[in-house]
N, C-alpha and C positions, 0 to 999 in steps of 0.2 A: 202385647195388648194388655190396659188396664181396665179393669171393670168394677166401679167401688170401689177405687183406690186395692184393690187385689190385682196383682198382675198375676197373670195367665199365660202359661206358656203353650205352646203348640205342642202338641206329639210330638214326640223324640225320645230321641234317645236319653237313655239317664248314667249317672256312672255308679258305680257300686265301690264305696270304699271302705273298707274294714274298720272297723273300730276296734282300738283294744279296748280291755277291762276296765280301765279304771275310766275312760270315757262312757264306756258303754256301763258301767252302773251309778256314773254321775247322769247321764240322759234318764235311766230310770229313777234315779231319785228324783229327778225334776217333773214328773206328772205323779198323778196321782191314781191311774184308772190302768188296770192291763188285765189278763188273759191268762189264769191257771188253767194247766193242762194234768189232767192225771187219766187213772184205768177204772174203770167200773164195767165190773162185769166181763172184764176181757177186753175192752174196746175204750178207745181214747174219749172223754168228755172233756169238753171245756164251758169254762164258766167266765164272766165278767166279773171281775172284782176290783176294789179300791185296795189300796196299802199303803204303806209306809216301810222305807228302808231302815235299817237301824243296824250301824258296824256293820253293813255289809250283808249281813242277813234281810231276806224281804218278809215282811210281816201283814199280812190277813187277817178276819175275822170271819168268821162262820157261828153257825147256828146246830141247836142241835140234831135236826132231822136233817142236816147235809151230809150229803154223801161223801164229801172230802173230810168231815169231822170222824165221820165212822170211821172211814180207811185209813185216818190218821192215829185212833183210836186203839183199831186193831195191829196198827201198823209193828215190828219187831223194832228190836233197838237202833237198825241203820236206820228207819224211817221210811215214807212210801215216796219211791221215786218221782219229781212230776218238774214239769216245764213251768214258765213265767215268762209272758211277755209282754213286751207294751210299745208303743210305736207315737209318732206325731208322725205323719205322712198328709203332707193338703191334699184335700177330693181333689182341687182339680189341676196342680202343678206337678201332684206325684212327686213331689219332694218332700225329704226330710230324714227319717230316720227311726232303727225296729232294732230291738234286743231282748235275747234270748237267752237266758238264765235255765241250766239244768243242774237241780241238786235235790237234796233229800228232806223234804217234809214232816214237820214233826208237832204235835198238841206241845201248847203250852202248855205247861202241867202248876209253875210255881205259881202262886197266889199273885206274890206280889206282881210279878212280868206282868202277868194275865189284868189285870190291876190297871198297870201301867199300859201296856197295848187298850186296854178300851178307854182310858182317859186321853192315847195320841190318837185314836184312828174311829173316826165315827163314820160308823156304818154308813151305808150310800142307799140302800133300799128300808122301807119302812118295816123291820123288823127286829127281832131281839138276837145278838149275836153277844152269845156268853160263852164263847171261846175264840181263840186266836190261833193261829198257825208259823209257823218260821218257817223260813225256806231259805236251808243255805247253799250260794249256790256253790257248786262243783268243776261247770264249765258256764262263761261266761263269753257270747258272741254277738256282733253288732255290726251294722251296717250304718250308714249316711249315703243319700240318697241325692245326689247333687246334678244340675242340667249338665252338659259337654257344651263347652263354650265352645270351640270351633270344629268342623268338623273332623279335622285330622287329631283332634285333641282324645279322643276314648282311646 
C-alpha cells in the first residue's frame, strides 16, 4: 500500500542482518543525531546527542553542569566506559537500520581539538557547550532491518 508516495508495509515479519564495522560506522557517519548511554549514580542514563565522526572516533559536545562532562572529568586514564547509538528505522515500515558502538569515553583536553570540534559540530539544543567528548569505539555492532520477500525466504 502507498500513502503519500510512502509505501507501507503490513506486519510482518522483518529479517535481521548483521552488519559489520565498517558498514556499520559508515551508517553512523551518515546521520547526525544518536543516543549516549553511560552510569550516573550506579544506573544507566541516556541522553540525545548530535555528533560527528572523526577517524573513527565519535565526537560530542557537552556543557559544563553535564553529567557526562563530570564523569568524563573524573574519569581515570582508560576513560568512562559508555555506549553510542543511533538508528534510521521508518515509524511505519520498521525498516532500516541501528548500531551500536561500545568504547571508552574521554574530555577533550587539547585546545586546539576542542577548537576544532566546536567549529565542526554545532550544538542542537540552545546552549553553551564548551567542551567535547571522543568516544572510541572498542566493539562495534549493527543490524539492517530488511522485509522477507517471500515467505519461505527468513
Amino acid at each position: 500500500m502507498t500513502i503519500d508516495n510512502v509505501q507501507i508495509l503490513p506486519p510482518g515479519p522483518r529479517r535481521s542482518v548483521e552488519l559489520d564495522s565498517d558498514e556499520a560506522l559508515r551508517l553512523l557517519g551518515s546521520v547526525s543525531l544518536g543516543r549516549i548511554v553511560f552510569t550516573r549514580h550506579a544506573l544507566p542514563t541516556v541522553r540525545p546527542v548530535n555528533h560527528i565522526l572523526d577517524n573513527g572516533d565519535i565526537v560530542i559536545r557537552t556543557h559544563e553542569g553535564a553529567a557526562l562532562t563530570s564523569r568524563t572529568r573524573q574519569a581515570d586514564s582508560l576513560g568512562v566506559v559508555v555506549a553510542y547509538e543511533a538508528d534510521t528505522i521508518g515509524p511505519d515500515t520498521h525498516l532500516g537500520w541501528s548500531v551500536v558502538v561500545t568504547g571508552y569515553a574521554h574530555l577533550v583536553t587539547d585546545p586546539y581539538e576542542l577548537a576544532r570540534y566546536q567549529a565542526l559540530l554545532n550544538p542542537w539544543v540552545n546552549q553553551t557547550m564548551d567542551y567535547a567528548v571522543r568516544i572510541h569505539p572498542d566493539l562495534i555492532t549493527g543490524v539492517r532491518l530488511t522485509a522477507v520477500d517471500e515467505p519461505g525466504d527468513a
